[in-house]
N, C-alpha and C positions, 0 to 999 in steps of 0.2 A: 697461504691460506689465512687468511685475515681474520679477526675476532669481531665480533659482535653483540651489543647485548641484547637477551631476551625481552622480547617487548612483556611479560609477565613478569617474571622473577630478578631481573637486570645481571643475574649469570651470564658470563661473557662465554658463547658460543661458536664454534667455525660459521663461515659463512654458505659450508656446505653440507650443514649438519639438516636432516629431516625436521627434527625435534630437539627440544632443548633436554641434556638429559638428567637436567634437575629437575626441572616440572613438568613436562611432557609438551610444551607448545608448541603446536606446529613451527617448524623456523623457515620451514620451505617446502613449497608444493610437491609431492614426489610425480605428480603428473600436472600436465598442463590441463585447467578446469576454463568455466566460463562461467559468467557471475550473468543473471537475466535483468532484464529492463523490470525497474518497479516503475508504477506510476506511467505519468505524460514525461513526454519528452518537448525541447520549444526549440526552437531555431537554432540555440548556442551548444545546447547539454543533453545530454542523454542519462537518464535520471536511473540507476543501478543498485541491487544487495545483493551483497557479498551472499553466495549461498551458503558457506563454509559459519561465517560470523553473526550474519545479519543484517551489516551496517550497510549504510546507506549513504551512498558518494555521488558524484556527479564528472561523467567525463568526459571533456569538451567534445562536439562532432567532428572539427577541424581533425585530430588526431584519429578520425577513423573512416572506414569506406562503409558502407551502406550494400547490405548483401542479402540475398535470398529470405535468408532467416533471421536477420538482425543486423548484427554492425560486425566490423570484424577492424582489430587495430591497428596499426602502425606502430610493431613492435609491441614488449608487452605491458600488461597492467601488473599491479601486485599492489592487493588489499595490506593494512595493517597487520590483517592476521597470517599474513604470512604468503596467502593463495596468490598463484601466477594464472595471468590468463589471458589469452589475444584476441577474445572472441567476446559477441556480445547478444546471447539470445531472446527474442523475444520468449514468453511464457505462455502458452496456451491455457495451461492449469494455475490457478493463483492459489496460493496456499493461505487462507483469513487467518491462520494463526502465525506467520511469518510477516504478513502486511501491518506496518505500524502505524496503524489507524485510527483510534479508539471510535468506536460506536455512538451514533447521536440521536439515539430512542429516547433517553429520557429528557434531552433538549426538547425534541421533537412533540413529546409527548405533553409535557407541559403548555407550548407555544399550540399546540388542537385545545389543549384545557381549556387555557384563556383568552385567544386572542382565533381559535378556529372558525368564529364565525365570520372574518373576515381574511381567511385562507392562510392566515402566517405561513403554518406549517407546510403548506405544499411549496411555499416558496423556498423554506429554508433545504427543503427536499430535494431542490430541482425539480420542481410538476407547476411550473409558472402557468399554464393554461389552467387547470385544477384552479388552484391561486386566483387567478382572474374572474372565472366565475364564482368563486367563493364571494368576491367584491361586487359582484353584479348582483347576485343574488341575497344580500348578505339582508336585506330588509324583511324578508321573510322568514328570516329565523329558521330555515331548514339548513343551508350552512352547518350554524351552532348545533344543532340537535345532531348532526352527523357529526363535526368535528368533535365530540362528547365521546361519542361511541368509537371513532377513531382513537383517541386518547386514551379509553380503557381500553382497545385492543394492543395498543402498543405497549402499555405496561404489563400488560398481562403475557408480551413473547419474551424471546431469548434475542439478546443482542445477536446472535450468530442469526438468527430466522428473520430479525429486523435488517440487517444488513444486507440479508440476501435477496429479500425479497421485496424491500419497499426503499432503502435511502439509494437514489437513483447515482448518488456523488460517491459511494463506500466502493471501492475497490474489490469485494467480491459482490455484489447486485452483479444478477442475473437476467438477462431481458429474458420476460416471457412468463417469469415465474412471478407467482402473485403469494400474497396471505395466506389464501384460500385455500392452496393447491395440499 
């Protein structure tokens, strides 16, 4: 039984120990977990956090098969923090205070200020059609007069209600749900 040290406290630990039992770190999964897809995935990588940690890795597709509900491995994975796992779920529910994304309302918010009469912000948004008429129409100054009142409604929400419900690139956006609702 071999020694190892704590990735926390660098106490040297068995390699079949739960937890470390100076400072409690997990040192080994007592069941086998599954860590979910964050994000896109491209051709090479399947893009992953840890649910246990948070952190956020990338593991190749070549090392895994493609299954019902996600990917499943070829043998297993094990995060830093310790977690073992052969499986790889898609997430139905995304949790916005797990997803590390930060919010771009007040980017947003500014670029409707100043530059809304010729649609920035729909762009920066992903709403390139929006965008394009903002450009078409931008000579008649109704553009600007909306992009104005866009820009005080965006200051005026919560990043979690901006996110959900208008930057169409954030991770938790909702198709279907608007401002208004």
């Amino acid at each position: 039984m071999p020694l190892i040290p704590c990735p926390e406290c660098s106490q040297e630990v068995s390699d079949r120990a739960i937890s470390c039992p100076k400072c409690g770190f997990p040192i080994k999964a007592t069941e086998e977990s599954s860590a979910m897809i964050w994000g896109a995935e491209d051709d090479t990588f399947v893009c992953v956090i840890c649910p246990t940690c948070s952190k956020e890795s990338k593991i190749r597709k070549s090392t895994t098969r493609k299954t019902s509900t996600g990917y499943s491995l070829e043998g297993q994975g094990t995060c830093s923090c310790g977690l073992t796992f052969d499986k790889i779920e898609k997430s139905i529910i995304v949790n916005p205070g797990s997803v590390n994304q930060p919010s771009r309302r007040s980017t947003a918010g500014l670029l409707a200020l100043m530059l809304g009469g010729v649609g920035i912000h729909h762009f920066y948004l992903g709403r390139p059609v929006a965008g394009i008429f903002n450009i078409l129409f931008c000579w008649t100054f109704i553009p600007a007069l909306l992009a104005l009142v866009t820009a005080i409604q965006y200051f005026s929400m919560t990043d979690e209600v901006f996110n959900r419900t208008v930057d169409k690139t954030h991770a938790s956006y909702k198709v279907g749900e608007t401002m208004f609702n």
